[in-house]
C-alpha positions in Angstrom: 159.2 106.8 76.2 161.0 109.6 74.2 161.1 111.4 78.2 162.2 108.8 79.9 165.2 108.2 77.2 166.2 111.6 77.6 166.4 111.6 80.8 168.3 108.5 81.1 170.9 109.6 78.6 171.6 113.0 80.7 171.9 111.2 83.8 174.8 109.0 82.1 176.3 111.7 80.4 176.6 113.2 83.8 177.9 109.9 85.0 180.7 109.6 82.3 181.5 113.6 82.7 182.0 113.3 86.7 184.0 110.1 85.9 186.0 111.1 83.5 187.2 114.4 85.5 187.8 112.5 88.8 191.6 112.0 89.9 191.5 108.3 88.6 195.3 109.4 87.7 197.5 108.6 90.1 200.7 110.6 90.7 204.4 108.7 90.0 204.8 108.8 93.5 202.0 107.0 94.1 199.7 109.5 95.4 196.5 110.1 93.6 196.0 113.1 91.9 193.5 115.2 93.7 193.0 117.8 91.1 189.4 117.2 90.0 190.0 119.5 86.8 192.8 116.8 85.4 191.6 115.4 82.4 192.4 112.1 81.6 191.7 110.5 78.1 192.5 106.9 78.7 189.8 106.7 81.9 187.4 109.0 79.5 187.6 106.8 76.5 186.9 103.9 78.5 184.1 105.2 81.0 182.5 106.7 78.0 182.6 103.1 75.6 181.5 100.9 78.8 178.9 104.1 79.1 177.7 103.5 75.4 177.5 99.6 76.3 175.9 99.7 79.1 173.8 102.3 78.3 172.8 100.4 74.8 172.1 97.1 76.6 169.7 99.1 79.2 168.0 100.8 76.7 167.3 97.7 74.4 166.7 95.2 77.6 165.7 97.5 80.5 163.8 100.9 79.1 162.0 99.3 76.5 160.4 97.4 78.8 160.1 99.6 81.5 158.6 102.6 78.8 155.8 100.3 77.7 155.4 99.0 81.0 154.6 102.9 81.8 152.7 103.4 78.5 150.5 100.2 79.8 150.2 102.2 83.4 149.6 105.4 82.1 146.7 104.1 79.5 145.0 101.3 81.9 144.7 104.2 84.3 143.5 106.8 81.3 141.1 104.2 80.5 140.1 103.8 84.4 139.3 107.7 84.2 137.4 107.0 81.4 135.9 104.1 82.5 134.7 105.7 85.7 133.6 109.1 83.9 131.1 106.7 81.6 129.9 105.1 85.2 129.3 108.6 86.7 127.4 109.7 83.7 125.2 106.3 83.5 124.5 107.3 87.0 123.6 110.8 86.5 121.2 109.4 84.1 119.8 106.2 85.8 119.3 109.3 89.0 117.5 110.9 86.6 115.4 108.4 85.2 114.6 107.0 88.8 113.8 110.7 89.9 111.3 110.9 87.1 109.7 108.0 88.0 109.8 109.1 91.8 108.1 112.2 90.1 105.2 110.0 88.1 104.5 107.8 91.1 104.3 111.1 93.5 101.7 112.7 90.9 100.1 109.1 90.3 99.7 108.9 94.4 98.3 112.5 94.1 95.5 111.7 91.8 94.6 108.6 93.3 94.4 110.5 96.7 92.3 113.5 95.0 89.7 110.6 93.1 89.3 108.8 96.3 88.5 111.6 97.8 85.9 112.3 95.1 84.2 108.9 95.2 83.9 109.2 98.9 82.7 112.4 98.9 80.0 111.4 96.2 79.5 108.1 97.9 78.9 110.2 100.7 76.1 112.3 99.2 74.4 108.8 97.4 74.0 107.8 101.1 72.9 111.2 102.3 70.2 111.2 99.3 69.3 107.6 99.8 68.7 108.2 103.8 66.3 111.2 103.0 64.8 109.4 100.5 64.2 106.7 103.3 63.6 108.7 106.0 60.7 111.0 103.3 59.2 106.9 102.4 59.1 106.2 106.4 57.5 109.5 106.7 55.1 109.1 104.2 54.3 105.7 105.1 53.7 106.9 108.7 51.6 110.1 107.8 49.2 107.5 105.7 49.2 104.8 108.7 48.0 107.7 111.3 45.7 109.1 108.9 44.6 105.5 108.2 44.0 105.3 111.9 42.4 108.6 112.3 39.9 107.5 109.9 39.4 103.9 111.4 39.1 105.5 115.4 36.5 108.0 114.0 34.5 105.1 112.0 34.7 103.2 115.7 33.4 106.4 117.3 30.9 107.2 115.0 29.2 103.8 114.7 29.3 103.5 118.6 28.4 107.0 118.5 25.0 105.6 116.1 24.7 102.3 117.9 24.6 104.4 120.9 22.2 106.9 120.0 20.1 104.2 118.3 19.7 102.2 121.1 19.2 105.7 123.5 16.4 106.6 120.9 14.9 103.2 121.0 14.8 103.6 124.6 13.6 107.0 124.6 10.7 105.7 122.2 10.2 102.6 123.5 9.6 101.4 120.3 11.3 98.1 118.7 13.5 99.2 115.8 14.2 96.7 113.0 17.5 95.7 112.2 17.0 96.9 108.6 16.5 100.5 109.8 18.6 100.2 112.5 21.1 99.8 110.2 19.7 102.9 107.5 19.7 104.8 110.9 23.7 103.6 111.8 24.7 104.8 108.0 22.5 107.7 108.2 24.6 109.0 111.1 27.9 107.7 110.0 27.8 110.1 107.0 26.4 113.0 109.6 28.6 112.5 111.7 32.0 112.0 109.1 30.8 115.3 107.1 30.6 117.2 109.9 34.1 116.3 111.6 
């Protein structure tokens, strides 16, 4: 307000100055006096009181309110800077916040990722395990059918082989072989015939 007032009050000085020197004095032959370096006090005094009036009414009606209508400018746009300096800085922060959480949820996606890839690669080796496992059952159970077989076909073979050889020696003999030593004979060979094979 202080600048502005100054400012003002040169400018009117200047004003009264320029006035006051001007060839408002007009010769007795009614030609104006063009000699700017004249001076006249009567046109002085009174440029300079209307000056002081007008200059007194401005400053109490006219620069009071146009100084604190500038103050109110000049601080509303201070407090805009302000304003608008605390935004910038809540957003560095709230960018910083939400980049850290970017970061967490990254390194939370990576371990996820890595323990999935885990479980799969021990679920993976469970079924691996549980397939030989299977597959060494399957095996077994087959090895014990066959040999279970093996031993049933050489039973058939040797009692036809017995039944056979009984009834080729009753032939031969021509003899009538009860059924009770038919059968001593039948078991007679069986166990021949199984401890030699």
């Amino acid at each position: 307000m202080a600048r502005t007032f100054s400012i003002a009050f040169a400018v009117a000085l200047f004003f009264v100055l320029f006035v006051s020197l001007s060839p408002s004095a007009w010769a007795a032959g009614g030609e104006p006096n063009m000699n700017p370096m004249d001076w006249a006090s009567n046109t002085a005094a009174w440029t300079l009181i209307i000056f002081l009036t007008v200059f007194a009414l401005l400053y109490k009606f006219a620069f009071g309110p146009i100084a604190k209508a500038l103050d109110a400018r000049e601080q509303g746009i201070l407090d805009n800077i302000s304003a608008a300096q605390k935004q910038n800085d809540d957003a560095k922060e709230l960018l910083k916040q939400y980049q850290a959480k970017l970061d967490a949820s990254r390194e939370e996606v990576r371990q996820i990722i890595e323990k999935a890839k885990q479980d799969a690669q021990r679920q993976g080796e469970d079924i691996v395990m549980k397939a030989r496992e299977a597959a060494g059952l399957e095996r077994d159970r087959a090895v014990k059918e066959i040999e279970s077989a093996a031993d049933l076909a050489l039973q058939n073979i040797a009692e036809r082989g017995a039944t056979l050889a009984a009834s080729l020696a009753g032939k031969m003999i021509r003899a009538e072989v009860k059924p009770d030593q038919h059968r001593g004979l039948i078991d007679a060979a069986l166990q021949e015939f199984t401890s030699k094979s």
